[in-house]
PyMOL Python script that loads the backbone (N, CA, C, O; Angstrom):
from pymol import cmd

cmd.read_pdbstr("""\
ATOM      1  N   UNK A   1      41.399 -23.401 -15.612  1.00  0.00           N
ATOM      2  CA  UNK A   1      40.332 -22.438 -15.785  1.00  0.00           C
ATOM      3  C   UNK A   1      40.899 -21.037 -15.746  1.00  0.00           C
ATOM      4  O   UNK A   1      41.802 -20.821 -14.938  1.00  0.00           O
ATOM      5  N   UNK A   2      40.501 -20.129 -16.473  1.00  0.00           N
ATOM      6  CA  UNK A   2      40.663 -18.795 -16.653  1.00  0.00           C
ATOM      7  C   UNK A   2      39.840 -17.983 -15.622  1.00  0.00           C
ATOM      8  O   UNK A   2      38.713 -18.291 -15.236  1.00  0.00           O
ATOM      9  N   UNK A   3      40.583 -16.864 -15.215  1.00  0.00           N
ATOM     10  CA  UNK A   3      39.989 -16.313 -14.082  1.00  0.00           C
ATOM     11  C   UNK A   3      39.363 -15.093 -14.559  1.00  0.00           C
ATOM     12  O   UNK A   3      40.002 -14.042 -14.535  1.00  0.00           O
ATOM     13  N   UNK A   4      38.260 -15.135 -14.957  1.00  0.00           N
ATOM     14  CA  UNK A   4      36.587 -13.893 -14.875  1.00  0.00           C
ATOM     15  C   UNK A   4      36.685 -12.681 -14.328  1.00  0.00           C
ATOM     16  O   UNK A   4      36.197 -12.595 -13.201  1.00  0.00           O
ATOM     17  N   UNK A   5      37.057 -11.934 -14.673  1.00  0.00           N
ATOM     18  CA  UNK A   5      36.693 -10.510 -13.945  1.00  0.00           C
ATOM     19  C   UNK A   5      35.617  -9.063 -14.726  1.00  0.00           C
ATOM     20  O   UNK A   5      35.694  -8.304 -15.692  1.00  0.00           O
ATOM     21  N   UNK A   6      34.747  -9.317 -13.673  1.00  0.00           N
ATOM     22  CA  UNK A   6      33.557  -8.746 -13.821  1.00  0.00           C
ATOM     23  C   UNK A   6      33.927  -6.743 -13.182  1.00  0.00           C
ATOM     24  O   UNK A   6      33.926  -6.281 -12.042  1.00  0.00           O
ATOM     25  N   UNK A   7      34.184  -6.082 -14.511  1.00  0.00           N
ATOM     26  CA  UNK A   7      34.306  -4.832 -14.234  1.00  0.00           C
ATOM     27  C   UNK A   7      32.910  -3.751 -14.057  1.00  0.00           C
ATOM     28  O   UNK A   7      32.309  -3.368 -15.061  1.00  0.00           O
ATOM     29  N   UNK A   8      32.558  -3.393 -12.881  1.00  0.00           N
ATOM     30  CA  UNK A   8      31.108  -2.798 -13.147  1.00  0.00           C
ATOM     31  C   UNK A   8      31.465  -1.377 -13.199  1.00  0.00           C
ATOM     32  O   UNK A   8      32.475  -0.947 -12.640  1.00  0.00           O
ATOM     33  N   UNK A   9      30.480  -0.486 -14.001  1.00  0.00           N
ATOM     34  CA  UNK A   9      30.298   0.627 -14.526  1.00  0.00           C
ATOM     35  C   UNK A   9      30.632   1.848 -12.911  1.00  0.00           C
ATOM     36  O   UNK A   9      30.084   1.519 -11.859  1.00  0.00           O
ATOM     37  N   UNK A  10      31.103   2.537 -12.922  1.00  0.00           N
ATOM     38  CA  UNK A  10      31.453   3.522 -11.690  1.00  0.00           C
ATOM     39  C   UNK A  10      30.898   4.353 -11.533  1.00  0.00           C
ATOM     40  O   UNK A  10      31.272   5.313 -12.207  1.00  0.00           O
ATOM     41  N   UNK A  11      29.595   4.621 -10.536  1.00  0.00           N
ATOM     42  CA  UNK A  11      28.857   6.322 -10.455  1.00  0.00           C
ATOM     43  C   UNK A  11      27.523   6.035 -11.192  1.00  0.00           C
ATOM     44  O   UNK A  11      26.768   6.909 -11.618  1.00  0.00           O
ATOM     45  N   UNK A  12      27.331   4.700 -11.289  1.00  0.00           N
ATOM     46  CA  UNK A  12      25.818   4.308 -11.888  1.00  0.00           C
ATOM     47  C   UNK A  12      24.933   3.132 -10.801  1.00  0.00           C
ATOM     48  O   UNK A  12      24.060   2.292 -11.022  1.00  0.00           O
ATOM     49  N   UNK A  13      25.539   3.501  -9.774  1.00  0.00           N
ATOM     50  CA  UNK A  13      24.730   2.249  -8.853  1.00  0.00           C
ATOM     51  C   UNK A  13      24.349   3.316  -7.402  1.00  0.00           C
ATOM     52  O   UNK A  13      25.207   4.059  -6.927  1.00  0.00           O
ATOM     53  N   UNK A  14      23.336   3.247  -7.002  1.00  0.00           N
ATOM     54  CA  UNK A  14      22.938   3.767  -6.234  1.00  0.00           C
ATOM     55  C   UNK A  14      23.621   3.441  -4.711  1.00  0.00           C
ATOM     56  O   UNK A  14      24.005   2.272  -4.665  1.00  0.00           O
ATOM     57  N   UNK A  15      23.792   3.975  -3.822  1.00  0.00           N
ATOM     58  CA  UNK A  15      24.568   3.799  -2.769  1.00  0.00           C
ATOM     59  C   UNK A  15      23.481   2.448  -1.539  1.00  0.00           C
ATOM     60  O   UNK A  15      22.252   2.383  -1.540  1.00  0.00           O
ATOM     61  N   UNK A  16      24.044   1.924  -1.012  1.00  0.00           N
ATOM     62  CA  UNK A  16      23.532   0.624  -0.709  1.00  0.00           C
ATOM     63  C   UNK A  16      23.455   1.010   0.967  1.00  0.00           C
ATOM     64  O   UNK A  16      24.445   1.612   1.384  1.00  0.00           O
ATOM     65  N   UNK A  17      22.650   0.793   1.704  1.00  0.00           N
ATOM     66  CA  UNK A  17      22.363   0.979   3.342  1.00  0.00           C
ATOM     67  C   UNK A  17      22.131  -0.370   3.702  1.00  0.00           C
ATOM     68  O   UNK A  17      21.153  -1.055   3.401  1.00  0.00           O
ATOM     69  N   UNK A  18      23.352  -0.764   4.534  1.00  0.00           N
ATOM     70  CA  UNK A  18      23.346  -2.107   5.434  1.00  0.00           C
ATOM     71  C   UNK A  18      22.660  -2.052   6.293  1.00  0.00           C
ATOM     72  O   UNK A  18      22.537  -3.035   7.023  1.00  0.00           O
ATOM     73  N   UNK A  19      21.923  -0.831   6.541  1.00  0.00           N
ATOM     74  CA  UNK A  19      21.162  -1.037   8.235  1.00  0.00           C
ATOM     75  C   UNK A  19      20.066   0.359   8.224  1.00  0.00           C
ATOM     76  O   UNK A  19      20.030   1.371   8.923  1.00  0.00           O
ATOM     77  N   UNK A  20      19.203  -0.140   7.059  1.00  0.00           N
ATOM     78  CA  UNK A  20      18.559   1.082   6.573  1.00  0.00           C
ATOM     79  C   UNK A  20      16.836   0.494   7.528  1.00  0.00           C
ATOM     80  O   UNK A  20      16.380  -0.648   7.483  1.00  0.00           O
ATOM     81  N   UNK A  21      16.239   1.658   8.272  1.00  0.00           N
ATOM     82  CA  UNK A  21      15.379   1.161   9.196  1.00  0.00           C
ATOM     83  C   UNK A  21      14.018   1.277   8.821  1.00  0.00           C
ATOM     84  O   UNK A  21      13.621   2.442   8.797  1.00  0.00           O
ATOM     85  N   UNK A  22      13.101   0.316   8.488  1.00  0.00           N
ATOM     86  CA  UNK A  22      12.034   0.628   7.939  1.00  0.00           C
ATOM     87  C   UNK A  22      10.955   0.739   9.165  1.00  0.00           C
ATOM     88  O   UNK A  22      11.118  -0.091  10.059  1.00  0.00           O
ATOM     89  N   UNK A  23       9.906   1.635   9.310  1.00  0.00           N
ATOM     90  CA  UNK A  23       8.772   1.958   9.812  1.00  0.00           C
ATOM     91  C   UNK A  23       7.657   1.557   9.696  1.00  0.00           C
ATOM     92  O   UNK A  23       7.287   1.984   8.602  1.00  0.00           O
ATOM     93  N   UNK A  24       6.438   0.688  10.382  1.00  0.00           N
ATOM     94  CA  UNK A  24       5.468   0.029   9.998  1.00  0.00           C
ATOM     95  C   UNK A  24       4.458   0.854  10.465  1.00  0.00           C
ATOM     96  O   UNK A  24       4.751   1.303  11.573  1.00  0.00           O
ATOM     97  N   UNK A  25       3.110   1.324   9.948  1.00  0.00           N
ATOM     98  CA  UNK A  25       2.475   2.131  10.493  1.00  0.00           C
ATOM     99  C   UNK A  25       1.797   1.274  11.598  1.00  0.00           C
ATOM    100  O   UNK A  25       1.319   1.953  12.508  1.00  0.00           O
ATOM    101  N   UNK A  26       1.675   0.143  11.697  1.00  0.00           N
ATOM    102  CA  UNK A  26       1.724  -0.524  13.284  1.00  0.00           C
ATOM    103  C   UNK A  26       2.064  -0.584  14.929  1.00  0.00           C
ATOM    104  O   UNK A  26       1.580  -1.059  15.957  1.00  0.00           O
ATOM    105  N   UNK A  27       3.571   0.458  14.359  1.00  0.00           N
ATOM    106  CA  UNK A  27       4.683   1.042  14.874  1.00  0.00           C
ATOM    107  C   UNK A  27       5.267   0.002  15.431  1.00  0.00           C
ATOM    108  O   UNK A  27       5.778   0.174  16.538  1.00  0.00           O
ATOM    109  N   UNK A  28       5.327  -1.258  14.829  1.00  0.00           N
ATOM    110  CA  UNK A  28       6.921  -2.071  14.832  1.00  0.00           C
ATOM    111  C   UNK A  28       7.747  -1.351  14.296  1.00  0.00           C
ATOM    112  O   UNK A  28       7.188  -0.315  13.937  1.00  0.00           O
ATOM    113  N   UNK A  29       8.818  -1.358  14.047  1.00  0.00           N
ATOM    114  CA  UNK A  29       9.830  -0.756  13.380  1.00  0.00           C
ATOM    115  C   UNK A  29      10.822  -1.674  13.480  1.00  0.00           C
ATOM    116  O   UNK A  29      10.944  -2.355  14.498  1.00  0.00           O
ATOM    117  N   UNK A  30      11.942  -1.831  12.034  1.00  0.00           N
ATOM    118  CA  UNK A  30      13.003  -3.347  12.262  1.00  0.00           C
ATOM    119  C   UNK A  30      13.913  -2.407  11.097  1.00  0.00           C
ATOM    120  O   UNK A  30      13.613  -1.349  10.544  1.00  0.00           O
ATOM    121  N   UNK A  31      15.252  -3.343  10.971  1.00  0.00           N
ATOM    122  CA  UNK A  31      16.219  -2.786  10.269  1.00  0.00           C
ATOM    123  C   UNK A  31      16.311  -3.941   8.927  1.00  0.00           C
ATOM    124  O   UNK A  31      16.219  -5.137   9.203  1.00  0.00           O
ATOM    125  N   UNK A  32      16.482  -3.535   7.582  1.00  0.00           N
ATOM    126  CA  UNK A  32      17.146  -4.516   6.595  1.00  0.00           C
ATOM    127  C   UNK A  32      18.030  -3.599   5.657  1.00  0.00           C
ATOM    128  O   UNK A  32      18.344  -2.456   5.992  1.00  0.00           O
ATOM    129  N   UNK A  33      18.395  -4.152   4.507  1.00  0.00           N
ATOM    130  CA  UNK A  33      19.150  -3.698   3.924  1.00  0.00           C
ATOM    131  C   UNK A  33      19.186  -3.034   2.400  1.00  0.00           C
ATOM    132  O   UNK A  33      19.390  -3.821   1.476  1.00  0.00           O
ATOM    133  N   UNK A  34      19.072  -2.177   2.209  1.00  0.00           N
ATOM    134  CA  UNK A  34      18.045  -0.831   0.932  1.00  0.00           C
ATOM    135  C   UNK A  34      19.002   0.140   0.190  1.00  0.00           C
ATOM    136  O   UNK A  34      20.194   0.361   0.404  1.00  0.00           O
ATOM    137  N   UNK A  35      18.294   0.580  -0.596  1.00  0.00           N
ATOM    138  CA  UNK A  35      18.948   1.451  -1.130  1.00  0.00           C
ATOM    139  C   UNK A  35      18.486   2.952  -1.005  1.00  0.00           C
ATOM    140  O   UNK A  35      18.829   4.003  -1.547  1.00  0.00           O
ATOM    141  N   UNK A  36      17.361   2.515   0.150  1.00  0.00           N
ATOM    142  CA  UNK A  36      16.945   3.892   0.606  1.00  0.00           C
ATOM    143  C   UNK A  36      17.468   3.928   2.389  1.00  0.00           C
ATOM    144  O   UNK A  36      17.657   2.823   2.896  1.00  0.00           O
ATOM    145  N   UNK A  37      17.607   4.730   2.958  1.00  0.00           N
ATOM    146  CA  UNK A  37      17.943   5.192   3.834  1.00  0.00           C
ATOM    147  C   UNK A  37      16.818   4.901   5.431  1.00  0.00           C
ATOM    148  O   UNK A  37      17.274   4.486   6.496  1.00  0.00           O
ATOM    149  N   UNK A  38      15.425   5.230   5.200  1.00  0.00           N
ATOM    150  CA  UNK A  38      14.606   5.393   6.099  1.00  0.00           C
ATOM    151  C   UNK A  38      13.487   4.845   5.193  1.00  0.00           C
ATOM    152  O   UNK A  38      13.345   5.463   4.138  1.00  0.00           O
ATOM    153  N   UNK A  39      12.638   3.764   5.417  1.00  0.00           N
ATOM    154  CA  UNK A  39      11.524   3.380   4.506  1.00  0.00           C
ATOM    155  C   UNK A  39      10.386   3.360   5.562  1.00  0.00           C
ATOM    156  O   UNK A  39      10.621   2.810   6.638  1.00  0.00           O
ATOM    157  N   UNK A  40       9.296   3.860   5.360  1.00  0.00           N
ATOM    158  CA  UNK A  40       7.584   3.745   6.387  1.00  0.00           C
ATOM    159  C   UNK A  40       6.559   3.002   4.757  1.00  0.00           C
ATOM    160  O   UNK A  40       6.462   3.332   3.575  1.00  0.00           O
ATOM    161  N   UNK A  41       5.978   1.872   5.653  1.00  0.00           N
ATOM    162  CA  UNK A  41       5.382   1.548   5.237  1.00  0.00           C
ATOM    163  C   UNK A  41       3.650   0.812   5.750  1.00  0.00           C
ATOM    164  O   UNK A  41       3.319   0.792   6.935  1.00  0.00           O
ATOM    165  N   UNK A  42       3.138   0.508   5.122  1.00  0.00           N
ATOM    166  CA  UNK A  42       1.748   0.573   5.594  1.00  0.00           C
ATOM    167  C   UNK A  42       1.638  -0.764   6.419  1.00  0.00           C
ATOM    168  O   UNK A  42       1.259  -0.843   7.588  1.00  0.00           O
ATOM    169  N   UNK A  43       2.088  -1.940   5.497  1.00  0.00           N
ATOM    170  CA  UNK A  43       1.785  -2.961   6.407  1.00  0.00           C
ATOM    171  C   UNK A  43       3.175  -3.793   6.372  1.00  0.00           C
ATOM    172  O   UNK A  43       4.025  -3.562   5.512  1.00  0.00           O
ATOM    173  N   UNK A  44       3.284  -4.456   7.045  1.00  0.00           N
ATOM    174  CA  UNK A  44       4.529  -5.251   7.501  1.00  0.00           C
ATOM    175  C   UNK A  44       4.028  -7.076   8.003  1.00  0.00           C
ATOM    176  O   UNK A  44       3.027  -7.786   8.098  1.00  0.00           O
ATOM    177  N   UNK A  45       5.250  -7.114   8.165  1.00  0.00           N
ATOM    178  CA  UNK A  45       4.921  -8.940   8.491  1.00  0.00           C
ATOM    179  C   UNK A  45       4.435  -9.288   9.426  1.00  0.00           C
ATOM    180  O   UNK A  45       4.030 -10.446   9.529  1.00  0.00           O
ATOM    181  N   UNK A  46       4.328  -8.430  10.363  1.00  0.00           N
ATOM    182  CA  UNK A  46       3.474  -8.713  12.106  1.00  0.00           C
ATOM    183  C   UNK A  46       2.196  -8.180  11.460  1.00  0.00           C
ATOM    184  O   UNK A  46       1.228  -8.770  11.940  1.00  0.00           O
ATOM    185  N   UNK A  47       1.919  -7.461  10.732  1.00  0.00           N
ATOM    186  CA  UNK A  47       0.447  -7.268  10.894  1.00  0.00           C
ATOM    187  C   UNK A  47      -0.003  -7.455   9.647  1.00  0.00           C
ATOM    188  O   UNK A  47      -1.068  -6.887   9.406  1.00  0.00           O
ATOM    189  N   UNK A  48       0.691  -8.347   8.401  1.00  0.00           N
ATOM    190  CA  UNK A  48      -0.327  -8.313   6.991  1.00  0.00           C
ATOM    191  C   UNK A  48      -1.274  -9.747   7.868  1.00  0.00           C
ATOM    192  O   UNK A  48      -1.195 -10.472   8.860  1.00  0.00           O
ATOM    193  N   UNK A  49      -2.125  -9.479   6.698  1.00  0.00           N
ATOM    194  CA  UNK A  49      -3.202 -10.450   7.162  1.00  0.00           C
ATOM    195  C   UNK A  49      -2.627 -12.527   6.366  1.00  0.00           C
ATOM    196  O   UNK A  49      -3.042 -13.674   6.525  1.00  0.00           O
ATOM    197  N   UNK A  50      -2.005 -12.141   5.917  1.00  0.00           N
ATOM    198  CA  UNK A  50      -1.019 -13.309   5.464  1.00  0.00           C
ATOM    199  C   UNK A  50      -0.350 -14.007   6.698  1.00  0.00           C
ATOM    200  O   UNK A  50      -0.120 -15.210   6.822  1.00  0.00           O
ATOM    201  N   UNK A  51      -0.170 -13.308   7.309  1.00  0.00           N
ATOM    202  CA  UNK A  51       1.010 -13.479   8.265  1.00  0.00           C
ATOM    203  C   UNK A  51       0.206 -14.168   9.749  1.00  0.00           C
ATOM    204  O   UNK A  51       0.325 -15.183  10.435  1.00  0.00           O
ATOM    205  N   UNK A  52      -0.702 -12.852   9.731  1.00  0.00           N
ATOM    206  CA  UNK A  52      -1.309 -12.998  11.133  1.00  0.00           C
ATOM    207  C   UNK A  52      -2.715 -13.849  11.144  1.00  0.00           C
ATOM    208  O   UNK A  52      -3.361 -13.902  12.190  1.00  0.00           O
ATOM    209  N   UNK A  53      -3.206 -14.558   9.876  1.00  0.00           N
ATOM    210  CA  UNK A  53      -4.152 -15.532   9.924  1.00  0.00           C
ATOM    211  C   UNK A  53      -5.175 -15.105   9.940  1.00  0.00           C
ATOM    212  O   UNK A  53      -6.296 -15.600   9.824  1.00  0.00           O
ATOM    213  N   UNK A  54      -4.811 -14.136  10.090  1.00  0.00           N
ATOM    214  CA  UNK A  54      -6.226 -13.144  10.006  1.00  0.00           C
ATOM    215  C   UNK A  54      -7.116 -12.093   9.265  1.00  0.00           C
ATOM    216  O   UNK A  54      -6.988 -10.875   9.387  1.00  0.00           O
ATOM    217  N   UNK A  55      -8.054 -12.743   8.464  1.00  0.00           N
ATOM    218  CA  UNK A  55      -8.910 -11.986   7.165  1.00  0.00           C
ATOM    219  C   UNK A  55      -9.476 -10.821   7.476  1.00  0.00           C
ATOM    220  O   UNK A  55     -10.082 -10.951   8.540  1.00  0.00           O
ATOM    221  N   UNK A  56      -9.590  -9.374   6.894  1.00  0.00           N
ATOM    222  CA  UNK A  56     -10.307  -8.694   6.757  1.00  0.00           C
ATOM    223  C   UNK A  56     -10.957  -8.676   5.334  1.00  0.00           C
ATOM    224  O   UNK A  56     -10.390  -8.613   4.243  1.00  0.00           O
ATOM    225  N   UNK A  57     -12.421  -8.756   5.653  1.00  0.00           N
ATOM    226  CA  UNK A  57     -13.347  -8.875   5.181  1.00  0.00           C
ATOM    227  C   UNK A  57     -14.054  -7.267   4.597  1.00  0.00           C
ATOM    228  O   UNK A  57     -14.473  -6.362   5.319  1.00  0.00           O
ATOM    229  N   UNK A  58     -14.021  -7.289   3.495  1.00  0.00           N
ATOM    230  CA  UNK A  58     -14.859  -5.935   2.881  1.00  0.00           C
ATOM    231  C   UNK A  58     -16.624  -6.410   2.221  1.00  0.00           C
ATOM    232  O   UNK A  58     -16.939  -7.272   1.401  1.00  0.00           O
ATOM    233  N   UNK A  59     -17.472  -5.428   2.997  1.00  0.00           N
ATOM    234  CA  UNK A  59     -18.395  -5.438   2.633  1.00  0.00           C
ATOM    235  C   UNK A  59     -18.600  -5.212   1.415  1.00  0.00           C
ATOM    236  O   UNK A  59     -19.263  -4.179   1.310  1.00  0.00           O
ATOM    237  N   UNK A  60     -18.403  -5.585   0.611  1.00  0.00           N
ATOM    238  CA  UNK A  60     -19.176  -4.813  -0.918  1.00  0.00           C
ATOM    239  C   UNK A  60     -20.631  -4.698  -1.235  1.00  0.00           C
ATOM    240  O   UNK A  60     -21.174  -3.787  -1.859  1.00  0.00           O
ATOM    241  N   UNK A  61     -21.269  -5.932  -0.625  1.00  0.00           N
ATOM    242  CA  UNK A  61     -22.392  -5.934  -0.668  1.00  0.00           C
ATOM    243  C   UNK A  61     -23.268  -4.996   0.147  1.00  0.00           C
ATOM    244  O   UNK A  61     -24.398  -4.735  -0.266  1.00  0.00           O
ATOM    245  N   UNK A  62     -22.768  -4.424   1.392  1.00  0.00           N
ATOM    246  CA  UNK A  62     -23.530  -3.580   1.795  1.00  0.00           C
ATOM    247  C   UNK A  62     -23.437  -2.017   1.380  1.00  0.00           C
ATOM    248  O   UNK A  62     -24.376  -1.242   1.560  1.00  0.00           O
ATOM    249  N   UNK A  63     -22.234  -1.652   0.822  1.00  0.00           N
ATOM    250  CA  UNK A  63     -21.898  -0.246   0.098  1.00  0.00           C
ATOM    251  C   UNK A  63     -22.797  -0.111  -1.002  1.00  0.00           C
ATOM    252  O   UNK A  63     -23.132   1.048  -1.244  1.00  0.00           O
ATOM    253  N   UNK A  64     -23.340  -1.136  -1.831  1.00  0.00           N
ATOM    254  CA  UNK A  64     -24.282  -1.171  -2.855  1.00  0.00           C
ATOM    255  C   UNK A  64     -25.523  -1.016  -2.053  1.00  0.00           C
ATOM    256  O   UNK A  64     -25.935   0.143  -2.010  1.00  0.00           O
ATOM    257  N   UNK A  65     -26.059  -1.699  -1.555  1.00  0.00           N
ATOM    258  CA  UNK A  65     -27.212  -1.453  -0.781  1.00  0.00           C
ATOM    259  C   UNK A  65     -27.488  -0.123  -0.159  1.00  0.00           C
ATOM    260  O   UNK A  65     -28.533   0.515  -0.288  1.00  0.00           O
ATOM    261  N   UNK A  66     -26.222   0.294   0.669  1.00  0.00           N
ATOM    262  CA  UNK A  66     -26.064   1.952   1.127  1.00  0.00           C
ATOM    263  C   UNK A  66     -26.681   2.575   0.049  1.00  0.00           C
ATOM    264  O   UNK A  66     -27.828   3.018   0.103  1.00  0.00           O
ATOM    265  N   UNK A  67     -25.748   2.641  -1.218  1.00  0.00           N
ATOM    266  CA  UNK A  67     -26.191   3.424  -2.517  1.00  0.00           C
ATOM    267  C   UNK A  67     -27.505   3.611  -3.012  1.00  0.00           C
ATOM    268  O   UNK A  67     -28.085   4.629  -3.391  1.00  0.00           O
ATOM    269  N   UNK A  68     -27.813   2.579  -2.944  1.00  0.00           N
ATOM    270  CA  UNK A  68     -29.335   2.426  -3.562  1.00  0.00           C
ATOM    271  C   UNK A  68     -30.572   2.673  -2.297  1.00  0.00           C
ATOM    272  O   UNK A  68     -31.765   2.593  -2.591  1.00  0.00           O
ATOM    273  N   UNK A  69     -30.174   2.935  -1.076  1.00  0.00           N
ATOM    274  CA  UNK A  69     -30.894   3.391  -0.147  1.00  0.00           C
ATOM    275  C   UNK A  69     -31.113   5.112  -0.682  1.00  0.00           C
ATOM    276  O   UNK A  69     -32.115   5.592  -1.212  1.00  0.00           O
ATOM    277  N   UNK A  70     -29.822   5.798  -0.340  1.00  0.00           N
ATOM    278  CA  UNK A  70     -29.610   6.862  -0.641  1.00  0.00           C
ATOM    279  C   UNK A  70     -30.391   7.531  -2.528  1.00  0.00           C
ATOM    280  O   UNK A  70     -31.070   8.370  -3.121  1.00  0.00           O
ATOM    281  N   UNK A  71     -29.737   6.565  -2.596  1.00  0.00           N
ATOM    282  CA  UNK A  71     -30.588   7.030  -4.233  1.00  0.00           C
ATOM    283  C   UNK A  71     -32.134   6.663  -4.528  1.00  0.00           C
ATOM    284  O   UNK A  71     -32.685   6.980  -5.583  1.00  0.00           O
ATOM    285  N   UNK A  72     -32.944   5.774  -3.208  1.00  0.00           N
ATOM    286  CA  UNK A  72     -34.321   5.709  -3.327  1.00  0.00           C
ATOM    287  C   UNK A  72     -34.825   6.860  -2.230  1.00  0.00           C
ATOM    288  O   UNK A  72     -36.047   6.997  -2.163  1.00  0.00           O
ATOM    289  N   UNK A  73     -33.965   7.744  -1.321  1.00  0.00           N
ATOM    290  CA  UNK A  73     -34.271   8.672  -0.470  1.00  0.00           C
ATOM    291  C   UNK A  73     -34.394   9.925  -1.297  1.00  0.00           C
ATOM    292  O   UNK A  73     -35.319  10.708  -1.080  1.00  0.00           O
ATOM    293  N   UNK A  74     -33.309  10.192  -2.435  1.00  0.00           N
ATOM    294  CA  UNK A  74     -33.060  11.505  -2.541  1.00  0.00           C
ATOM    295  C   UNK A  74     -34.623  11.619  -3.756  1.00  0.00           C
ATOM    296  O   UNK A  74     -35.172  10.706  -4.374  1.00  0.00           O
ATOM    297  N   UNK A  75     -34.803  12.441  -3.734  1.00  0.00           N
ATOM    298  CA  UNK A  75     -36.288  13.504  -4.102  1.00  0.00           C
ATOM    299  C   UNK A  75     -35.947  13.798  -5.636  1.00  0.00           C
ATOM    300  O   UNK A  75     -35.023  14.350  -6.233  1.00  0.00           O
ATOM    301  N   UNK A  76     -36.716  13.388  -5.861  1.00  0.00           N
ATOM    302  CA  UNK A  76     -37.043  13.672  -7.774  1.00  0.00           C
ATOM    303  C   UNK A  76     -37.955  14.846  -7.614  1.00  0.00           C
ATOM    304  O   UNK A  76     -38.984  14.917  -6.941  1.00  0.00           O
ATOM    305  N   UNK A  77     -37.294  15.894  -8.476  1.00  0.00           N
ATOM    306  CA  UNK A  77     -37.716  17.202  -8.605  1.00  0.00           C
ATOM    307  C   UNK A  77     -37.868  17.079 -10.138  1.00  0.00           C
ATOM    308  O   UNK A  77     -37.067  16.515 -10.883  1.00  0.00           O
ATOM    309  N   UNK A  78     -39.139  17.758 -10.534  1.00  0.00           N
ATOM    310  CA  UNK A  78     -39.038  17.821 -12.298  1.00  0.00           C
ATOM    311  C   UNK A  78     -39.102  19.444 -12.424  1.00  0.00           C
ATOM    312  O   UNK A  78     -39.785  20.153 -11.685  1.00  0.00           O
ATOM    313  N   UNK A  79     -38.570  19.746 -13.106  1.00  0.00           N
ATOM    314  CA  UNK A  79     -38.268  20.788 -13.409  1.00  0.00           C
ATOM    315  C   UNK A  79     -40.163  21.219 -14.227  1.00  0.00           C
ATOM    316  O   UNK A  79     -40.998  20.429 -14.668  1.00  0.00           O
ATOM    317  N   UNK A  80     -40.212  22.731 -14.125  1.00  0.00           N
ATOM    318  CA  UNK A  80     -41.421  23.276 -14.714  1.00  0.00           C
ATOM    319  C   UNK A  80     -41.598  23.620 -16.062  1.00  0.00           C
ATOM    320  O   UNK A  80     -41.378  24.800 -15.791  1.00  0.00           O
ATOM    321  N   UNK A  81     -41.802  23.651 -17.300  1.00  0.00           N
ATOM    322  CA  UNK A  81     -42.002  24.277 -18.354  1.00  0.00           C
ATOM    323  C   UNK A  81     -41.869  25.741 -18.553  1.00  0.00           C
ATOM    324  O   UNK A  81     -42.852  26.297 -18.063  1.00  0.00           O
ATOM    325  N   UNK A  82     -41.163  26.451 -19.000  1.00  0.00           N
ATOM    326  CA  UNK A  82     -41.326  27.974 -18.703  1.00  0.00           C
ATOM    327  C   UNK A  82     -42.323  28.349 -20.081  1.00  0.00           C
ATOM    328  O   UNK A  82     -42.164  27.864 -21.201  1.00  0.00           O
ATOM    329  N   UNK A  83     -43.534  29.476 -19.629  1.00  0.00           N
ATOM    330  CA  UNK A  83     -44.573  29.595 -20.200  1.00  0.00           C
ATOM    331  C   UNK A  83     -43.757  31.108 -20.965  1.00  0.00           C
ATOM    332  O   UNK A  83     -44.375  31.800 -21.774  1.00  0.00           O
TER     333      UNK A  83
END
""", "prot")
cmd.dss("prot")
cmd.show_as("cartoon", "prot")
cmd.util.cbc("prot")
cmd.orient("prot")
């Protein structure tokens, strides 16, 4: 067998962080490995709801109902004819 050598392009790859620390707005915080330096992010593996078994539930049905409360409260004004 012939021996392969894979030459890669020089000054086109972004610099690589072995121990780059990401931020959970949970405030776990853990280390992996990035091409960014410092990463914060919203949800993480201790607290997605995947993880932790646990559903949050969005009302949709009651934001519509809100709406249409509000829009049977607010006051119909008709404007006057100018003479």
């Amino acid at each position: 067998m012939s021996d392969i050598v894979i030459i890669m392009k020089k000054d086109i790859h972004p610099k690589y962080y072995n121990k780059a620390s990401v931020k959970c707005a949970c405030g776990r915080s853990f280390v992996v490995g990035s091409t960014k330096e410092f990463i914060e992010t919203e949800v993480c593996f201790q607290c997605h709801p995947f993880y932790t078994k646990q559903e949050n539930v969005i009302d949709t049905l009651g934001r519509v109902q809100k709406f249409k409360e509000r829009l049977s409260k607010k006051k119909v004004s008709k404007k006057r004819p100018v003479s």
